[in-house]
Backbone of each chain as nested JSON, in Angstrom:
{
  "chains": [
    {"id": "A", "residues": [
      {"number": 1, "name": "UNK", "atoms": {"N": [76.181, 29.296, 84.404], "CA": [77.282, 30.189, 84.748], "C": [76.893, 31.078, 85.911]}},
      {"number": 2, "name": "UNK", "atoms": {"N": [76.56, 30.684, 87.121], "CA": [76.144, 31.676, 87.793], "C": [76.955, 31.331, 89.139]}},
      {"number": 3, "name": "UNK", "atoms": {"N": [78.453, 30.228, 89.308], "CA": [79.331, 30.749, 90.129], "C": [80.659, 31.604, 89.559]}},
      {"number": 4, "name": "UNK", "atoms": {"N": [80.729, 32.672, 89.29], "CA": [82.148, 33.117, 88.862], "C": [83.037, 33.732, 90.405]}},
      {"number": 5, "name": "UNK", "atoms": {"N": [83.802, 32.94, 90.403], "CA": [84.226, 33.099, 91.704], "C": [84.774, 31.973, 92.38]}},
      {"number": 6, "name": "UNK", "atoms": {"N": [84.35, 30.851, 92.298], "CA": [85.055, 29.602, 93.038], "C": [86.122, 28.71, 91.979]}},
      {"number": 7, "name": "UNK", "atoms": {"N": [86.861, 28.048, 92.376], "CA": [87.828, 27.497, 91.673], "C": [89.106, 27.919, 91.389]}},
      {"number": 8, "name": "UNK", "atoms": {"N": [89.813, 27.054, 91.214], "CA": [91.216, 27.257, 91.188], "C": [91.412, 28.458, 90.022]}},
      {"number": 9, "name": "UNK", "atoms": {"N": [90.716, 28.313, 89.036], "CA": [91.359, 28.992, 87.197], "C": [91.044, 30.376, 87.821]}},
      {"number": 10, "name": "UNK", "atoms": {"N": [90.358, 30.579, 88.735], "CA": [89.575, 32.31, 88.889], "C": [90.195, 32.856, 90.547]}},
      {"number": 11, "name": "UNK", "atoms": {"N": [91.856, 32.329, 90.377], "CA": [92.11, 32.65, 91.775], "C": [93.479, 33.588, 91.667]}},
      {"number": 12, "name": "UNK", "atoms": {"N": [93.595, 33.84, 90.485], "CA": [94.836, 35.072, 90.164], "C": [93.462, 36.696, 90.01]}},
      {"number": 13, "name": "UNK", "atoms": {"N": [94.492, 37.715, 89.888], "CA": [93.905, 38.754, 90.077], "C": [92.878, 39.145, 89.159]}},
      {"number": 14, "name": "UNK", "atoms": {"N": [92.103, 40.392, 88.939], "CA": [91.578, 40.383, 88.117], "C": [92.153, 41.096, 86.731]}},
      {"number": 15, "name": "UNK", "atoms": {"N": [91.522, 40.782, 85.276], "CA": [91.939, 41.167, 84.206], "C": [92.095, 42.747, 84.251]}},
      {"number": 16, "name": "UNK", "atoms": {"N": [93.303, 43.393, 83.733], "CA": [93.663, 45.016, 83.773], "C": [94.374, 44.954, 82.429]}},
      {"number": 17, "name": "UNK", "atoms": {"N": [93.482, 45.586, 81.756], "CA": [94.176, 45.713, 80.235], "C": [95.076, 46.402, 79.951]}},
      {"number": 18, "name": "UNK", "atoms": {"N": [95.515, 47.305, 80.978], "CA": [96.527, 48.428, 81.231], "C": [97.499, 47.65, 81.411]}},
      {"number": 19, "name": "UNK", "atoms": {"N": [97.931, 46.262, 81.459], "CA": [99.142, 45.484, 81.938], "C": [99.642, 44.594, 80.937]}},
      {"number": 20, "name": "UNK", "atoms": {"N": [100.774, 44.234, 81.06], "CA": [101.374, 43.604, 80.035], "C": [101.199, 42.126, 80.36]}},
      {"number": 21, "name": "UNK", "atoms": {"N": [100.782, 41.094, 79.457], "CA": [100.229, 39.549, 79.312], "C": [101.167, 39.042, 78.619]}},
      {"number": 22, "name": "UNK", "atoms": {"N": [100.901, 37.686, 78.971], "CA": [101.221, 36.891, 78.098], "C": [100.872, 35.904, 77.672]}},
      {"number": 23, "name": "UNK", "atoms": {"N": [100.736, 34.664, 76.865], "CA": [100.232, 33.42, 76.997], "C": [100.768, 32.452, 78.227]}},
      {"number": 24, "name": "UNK", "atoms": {"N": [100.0, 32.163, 78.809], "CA": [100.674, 30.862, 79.891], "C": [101.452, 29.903, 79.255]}},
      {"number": 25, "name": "UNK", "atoms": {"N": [102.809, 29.444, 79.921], "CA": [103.283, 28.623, 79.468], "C": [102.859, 27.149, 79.67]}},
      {"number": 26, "name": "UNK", "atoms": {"N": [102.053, 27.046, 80.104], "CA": [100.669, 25.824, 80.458], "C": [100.06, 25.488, 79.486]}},
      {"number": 27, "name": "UNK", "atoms": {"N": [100.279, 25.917, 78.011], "CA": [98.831, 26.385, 77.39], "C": [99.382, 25.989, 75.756]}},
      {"number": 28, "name": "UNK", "atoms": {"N": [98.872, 25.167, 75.177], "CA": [99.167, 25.065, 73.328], "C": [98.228, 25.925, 72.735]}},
      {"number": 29, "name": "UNK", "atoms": {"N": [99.291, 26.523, 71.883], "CA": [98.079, 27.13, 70.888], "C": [97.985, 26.072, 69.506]}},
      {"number": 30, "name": "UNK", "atoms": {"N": [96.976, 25.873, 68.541], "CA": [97.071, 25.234, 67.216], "C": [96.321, 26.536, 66.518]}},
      {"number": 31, "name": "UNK", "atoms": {"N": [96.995, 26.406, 65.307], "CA": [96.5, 27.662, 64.763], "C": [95.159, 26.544, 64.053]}},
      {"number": 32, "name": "UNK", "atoms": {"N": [94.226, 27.289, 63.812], "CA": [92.775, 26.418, 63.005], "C": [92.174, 27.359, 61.944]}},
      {"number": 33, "name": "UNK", "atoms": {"N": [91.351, 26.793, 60.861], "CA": [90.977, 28.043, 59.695], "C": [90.202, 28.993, 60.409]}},
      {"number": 34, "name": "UNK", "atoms": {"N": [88.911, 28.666, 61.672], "CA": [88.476, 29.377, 62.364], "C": [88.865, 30.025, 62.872]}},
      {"number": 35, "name": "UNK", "atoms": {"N": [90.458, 30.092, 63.194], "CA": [91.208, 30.678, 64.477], "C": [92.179, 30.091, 65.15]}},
      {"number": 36, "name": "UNK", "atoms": {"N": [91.918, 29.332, 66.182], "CA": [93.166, 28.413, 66.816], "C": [92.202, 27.71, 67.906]}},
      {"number": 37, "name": "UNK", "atoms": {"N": [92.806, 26.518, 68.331], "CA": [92.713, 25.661, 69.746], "C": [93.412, 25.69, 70.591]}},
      {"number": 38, "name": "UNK", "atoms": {"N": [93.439, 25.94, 72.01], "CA": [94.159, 26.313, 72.517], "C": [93.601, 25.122, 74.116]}},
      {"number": 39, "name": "UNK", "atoms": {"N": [94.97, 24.582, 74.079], "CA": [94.571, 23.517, 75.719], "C": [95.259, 23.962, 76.399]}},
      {"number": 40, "name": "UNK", "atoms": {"N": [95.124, 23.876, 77.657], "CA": [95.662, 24.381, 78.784], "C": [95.828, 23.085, 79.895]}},
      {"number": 41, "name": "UNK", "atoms": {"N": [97.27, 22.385, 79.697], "CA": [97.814, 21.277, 80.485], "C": [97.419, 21.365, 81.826]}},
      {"number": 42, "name": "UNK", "atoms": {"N": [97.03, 22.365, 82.715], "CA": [96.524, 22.174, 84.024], "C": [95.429, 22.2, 84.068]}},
      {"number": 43, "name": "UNK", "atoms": {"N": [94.418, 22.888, 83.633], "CA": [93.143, 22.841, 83.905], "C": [92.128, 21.617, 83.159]}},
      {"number": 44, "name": "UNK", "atoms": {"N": [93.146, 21.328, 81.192], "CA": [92.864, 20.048, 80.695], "C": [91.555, 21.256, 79.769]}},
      {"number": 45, "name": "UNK", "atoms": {"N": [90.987, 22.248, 79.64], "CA": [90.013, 23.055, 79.643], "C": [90.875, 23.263, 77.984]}},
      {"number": 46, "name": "UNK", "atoms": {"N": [89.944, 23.118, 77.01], "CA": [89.945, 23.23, 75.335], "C": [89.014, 24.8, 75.349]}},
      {"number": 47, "name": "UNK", "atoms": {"N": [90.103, 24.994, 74.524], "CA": [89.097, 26.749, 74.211], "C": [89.756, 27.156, 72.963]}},
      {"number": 48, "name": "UNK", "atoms": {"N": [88.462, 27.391, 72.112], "CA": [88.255, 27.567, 70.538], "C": [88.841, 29.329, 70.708]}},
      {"number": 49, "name": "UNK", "atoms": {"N": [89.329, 29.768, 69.973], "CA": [89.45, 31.246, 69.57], "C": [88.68, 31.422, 68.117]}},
      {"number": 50, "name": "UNK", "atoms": {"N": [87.401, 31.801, 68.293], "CA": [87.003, 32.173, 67.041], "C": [87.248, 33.402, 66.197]}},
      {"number": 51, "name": "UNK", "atoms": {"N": [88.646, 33.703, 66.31], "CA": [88.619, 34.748, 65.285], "C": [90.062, 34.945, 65.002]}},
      {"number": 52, "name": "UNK", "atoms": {"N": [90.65, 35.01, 63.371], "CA": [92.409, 35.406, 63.894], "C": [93.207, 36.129, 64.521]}},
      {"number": 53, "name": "UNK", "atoms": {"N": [91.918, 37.423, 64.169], "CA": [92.734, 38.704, 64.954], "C": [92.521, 38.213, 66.727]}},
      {"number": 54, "name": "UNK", "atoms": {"N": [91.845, 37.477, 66.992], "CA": [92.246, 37.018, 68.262], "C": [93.22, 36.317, 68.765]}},
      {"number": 55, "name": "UNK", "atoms": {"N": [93.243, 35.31, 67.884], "CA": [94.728, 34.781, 67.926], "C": [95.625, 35.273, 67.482]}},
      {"number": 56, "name": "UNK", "atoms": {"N": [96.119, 36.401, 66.869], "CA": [96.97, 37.44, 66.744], "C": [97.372, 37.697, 67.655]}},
      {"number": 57, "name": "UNK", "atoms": {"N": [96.062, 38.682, 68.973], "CA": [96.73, 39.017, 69.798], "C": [96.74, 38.929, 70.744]}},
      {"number": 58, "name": "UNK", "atoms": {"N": [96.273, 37.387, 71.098], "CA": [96.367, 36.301, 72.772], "C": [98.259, 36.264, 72.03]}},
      {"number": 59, "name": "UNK", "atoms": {"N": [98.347, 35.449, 71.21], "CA": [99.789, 35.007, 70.561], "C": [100.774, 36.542, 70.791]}},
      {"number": 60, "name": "UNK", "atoms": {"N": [100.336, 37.661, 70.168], "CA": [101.147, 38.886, 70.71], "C": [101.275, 39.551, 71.906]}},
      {"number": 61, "name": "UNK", "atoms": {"N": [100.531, 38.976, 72.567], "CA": [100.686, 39.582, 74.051], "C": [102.277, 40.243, 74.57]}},
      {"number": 62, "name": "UNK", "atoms": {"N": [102.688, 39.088, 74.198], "CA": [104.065, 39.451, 74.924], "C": [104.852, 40.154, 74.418]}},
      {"number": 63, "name": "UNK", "atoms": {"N": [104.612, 40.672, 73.233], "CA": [105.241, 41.98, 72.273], "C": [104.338, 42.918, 72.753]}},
      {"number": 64, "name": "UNK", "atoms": {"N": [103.495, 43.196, 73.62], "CA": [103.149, 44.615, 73.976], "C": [103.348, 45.147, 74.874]}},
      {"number": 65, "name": "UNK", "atoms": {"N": [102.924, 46.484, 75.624], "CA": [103.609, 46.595, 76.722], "C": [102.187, 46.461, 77.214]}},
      {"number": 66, "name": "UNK", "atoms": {"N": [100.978, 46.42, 76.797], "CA": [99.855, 46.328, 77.427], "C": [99.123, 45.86, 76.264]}},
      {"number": 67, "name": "UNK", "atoms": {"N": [97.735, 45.122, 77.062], "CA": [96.612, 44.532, 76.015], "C": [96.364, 45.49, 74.76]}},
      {"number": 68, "name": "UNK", "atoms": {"N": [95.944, 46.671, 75.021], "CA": [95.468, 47.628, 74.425], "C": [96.016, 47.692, 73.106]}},
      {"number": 69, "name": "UNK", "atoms": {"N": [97.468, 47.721, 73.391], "CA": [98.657, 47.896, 71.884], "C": [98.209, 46.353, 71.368]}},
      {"number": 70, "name": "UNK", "atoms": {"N": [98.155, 45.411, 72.136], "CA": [98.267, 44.152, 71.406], "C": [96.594, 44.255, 70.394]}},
      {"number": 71, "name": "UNK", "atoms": {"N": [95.831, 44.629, 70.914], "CA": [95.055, 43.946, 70.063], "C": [94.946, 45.248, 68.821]}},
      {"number": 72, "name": "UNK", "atoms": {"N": [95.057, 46.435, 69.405], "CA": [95.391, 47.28, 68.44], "C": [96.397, 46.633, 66.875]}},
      {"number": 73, "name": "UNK", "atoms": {"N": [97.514, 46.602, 67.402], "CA": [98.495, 46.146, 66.568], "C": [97.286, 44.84, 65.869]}},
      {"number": 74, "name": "UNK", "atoms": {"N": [96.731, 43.934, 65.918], "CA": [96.18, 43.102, 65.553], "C": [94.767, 43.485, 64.906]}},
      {"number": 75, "name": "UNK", "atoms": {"N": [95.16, 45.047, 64.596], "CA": [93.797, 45.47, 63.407], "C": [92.761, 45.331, 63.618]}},
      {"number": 76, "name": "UNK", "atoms": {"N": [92.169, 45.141, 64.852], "CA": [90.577, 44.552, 65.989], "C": [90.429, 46.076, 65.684]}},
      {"number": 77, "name": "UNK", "atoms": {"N": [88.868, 46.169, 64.96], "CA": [88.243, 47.067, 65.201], "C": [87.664, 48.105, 66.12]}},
      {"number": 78, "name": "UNK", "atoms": {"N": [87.504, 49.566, 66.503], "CA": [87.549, 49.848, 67.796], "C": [85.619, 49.212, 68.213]}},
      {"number": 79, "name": "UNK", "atoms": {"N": [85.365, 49.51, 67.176], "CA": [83.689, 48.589, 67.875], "C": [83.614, 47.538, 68.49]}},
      {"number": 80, "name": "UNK", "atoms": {"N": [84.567, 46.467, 67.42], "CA": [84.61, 45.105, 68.481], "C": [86.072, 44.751, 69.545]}},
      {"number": 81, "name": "UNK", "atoms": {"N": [86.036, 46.186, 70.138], "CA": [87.3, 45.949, 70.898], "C": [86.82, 45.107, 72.568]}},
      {"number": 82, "name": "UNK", "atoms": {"N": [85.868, 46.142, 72.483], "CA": [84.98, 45.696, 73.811], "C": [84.835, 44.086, 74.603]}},
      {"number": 83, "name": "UNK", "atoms": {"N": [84.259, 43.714, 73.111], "CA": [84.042, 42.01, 72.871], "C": [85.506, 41.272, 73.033]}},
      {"number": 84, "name": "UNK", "atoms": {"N": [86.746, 41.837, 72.388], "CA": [87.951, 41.227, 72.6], "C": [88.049, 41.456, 74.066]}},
      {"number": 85, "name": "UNK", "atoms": {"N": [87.94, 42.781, 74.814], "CA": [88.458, 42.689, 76.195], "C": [87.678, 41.658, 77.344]}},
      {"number": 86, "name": "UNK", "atoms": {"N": [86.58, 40.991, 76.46], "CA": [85.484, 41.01, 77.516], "C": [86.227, 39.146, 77.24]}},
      {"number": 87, "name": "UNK", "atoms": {"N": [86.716, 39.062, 76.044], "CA": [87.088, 37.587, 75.839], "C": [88.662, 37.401, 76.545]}},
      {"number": 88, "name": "UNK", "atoms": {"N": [89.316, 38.339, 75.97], "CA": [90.39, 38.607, 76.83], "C": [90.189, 38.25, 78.252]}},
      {"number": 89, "name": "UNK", "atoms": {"N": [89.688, 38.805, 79.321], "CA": [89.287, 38.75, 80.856], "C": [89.095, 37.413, 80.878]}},
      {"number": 90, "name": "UNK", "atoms": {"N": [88.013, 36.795, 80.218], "CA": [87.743, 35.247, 80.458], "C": [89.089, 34.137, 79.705]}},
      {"number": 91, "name": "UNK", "atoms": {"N": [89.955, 34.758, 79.135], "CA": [91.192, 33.768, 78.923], "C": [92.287, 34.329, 80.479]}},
      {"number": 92, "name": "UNK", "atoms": {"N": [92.139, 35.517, 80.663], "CA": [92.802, 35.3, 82.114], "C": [92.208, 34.878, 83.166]}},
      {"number": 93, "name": "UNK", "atoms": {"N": [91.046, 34.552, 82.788], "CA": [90.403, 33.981, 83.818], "C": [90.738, 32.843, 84.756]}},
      {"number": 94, "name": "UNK", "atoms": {"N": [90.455, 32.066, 83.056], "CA": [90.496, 30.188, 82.741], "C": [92.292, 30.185, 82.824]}},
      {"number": 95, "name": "UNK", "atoms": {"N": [93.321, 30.954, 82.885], "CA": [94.533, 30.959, 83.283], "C": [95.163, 30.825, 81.787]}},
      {"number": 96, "name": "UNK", "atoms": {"N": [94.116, 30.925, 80.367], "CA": [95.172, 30.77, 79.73], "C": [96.261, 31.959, 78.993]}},
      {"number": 97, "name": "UNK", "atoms": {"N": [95.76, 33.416, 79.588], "CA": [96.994, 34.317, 79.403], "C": [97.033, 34.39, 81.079]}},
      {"number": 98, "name": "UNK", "atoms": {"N": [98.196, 35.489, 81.094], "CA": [98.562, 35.849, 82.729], "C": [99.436, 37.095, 82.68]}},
      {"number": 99, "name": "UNK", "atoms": {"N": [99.203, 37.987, 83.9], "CA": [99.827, 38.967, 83.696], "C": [101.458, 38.978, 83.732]}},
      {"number": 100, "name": "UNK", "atoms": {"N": [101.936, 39.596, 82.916], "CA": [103.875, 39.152, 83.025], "C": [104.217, 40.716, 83.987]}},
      {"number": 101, "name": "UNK", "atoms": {"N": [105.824, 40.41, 84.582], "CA": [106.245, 41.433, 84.826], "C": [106.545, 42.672, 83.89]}},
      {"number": 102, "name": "UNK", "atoms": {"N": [106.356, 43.963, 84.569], "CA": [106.465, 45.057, 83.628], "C": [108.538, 44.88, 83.239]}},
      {"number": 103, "name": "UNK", "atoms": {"N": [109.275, 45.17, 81.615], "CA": [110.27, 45.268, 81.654], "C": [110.945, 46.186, 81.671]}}
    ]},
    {"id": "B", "residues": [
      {"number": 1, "name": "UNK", "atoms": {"N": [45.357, 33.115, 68.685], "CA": [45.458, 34.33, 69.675], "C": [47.012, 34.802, 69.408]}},
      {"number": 2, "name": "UNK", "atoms": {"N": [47.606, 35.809, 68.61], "CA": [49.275, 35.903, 68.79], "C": [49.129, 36.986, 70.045]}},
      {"number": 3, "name": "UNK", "atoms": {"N": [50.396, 36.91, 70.382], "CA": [50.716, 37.659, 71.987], "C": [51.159, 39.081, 70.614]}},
      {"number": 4, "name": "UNK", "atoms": {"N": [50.717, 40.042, 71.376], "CA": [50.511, 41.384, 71.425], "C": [52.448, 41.695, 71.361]}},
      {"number": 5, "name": "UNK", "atoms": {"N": [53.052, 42.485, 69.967], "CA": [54.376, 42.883, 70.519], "C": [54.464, 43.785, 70.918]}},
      {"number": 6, "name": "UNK", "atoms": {"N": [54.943, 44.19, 72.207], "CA": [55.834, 44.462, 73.065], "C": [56.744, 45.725, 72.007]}},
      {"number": 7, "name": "UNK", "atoms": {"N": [56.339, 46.947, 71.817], "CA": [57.457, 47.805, 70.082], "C": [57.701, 49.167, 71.427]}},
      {"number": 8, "name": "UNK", "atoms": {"N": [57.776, 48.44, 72.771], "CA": [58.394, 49.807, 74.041], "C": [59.975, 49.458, 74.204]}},
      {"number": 9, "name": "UNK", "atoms": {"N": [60.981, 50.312, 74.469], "CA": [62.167, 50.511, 74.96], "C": [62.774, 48.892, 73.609]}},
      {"number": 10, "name": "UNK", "atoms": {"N": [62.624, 48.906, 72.713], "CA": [63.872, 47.858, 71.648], "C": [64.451, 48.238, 71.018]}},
      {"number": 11, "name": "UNK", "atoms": {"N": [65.735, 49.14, 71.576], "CA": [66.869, 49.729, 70.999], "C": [67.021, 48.879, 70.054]}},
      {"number": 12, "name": "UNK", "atoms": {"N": [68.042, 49.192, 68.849], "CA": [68.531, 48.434, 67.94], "C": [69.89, 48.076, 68.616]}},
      {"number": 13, "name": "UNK", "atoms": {"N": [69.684, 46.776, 68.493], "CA": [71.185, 46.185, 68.895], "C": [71.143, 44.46, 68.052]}},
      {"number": 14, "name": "UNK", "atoms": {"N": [72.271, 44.236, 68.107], "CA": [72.693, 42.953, 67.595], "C": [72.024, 42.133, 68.405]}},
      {"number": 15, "name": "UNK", "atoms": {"N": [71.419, 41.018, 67.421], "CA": [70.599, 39.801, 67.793], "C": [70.815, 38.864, 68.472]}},
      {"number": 16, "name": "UNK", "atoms": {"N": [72.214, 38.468, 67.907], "CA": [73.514, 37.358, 68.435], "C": [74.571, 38.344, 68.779]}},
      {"number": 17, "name": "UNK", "atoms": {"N": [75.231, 38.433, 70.075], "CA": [76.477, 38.403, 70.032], "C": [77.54, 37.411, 70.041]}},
      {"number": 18, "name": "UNK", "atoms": {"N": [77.683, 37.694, 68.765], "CA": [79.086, 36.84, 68.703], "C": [80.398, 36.579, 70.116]}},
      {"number": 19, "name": "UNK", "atoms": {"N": [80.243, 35.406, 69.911], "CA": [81.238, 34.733, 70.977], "C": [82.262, 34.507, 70.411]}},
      {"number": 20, "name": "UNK", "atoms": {"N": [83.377, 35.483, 70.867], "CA": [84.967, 34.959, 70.163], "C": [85.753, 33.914, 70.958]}},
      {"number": 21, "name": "UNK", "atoms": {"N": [85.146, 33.186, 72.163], "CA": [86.12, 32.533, 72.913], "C": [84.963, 31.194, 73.494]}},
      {"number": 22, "name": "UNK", "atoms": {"N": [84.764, 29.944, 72.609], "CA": [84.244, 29.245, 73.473], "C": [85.271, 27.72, 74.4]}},
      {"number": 23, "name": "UNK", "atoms": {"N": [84.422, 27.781, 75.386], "CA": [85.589, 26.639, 75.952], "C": [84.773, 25.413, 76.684]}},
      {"number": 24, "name": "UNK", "atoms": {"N": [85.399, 24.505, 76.205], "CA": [84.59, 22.829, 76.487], "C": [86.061, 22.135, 77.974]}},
      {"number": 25, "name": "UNK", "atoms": {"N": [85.318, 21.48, 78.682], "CA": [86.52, 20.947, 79.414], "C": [86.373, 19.502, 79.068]}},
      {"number": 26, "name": "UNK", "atoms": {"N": [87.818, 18.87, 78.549], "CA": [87.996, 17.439, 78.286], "C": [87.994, 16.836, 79.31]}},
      {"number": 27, "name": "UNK", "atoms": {"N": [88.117, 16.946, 80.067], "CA": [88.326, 16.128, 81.707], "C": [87.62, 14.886, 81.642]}},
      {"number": 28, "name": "UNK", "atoms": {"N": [88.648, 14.036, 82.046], "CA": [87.761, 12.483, 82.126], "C": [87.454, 11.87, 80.416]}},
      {"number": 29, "name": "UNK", "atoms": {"N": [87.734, 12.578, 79.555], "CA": [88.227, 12.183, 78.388], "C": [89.088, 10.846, 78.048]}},
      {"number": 30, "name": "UNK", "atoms": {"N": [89.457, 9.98, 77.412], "CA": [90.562, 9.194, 77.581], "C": [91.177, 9.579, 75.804]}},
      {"number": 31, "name": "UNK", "atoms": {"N": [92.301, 9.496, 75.288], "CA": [92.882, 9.714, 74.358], "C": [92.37, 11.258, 73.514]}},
      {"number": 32, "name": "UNK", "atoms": {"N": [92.391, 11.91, 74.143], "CA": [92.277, 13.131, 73.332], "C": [93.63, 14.128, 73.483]}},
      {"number": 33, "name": "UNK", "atoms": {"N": [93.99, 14.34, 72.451], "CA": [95.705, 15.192, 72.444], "C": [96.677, 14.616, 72.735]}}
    ]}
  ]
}
């Protein structure tokens, strides 16, 4: 992992948790006992969500007005919030959330 | 001979951090999904 920076998936802006997301419409979720699977039809790129409250609130995005409420609302502890934002950033990364317009 | 530990600056912190997001690329796959 030591290009972050080249490629198509890492060519939208960077992650701002202050903004309202959503899931890409590019993108299946399957819910799984671990969590969910989630493919992403353009990139073809499989990505495990290991945890529900993560898939809670990649899946709630678009009921918040920002990340923050979403994963809140999704009962994520404030200790391991960090770890969600830091997983968060790398699903907008890989394109599979994206920032939506404010409504 | 064991190597000498090293008991300077080892905050307590978690051993593993847990990874909530791993991702494999299928590419070049044939019949998957």
């Amino acid at each position: 992992m030591a290009d972050a920076g080249a490629g198509p998936a890492s060519a939208g802006p960077a992650f701002d948790p202050e903004l309202p997301y959503r899931c890409s419409p590019s993108v299946a979720l399957r819910p799984e006992p671990f969590g969910a699977l989630v493919y992403h039809f353009g990139t073809r790129k499989l990505s495990f969500l290991k945890t529900p409250e993560l898939v809670t609130v990649v899946s709630g995005l678009e009921n918040h007005p920002d990340v923050h409420a979403a994963i809140e609302a999704a009962g994520v502890e404030e200790a391991q919030r960090p770890a969600y934002l830091k997983a968060l950033a790398g699903l907008a990364a890989n394109g599979t959330i994206l920032a939506r317009e404010t409504q | 001979m064991a190597p000498a530990q090293d008991a300077q600056s080892a905050p307590e912190e978690p051993v593993v951090e847990e990874t909530l997001v791993e991702e494999v690329s299928i590419d070049g796959m044939c019949g998957v999904y």
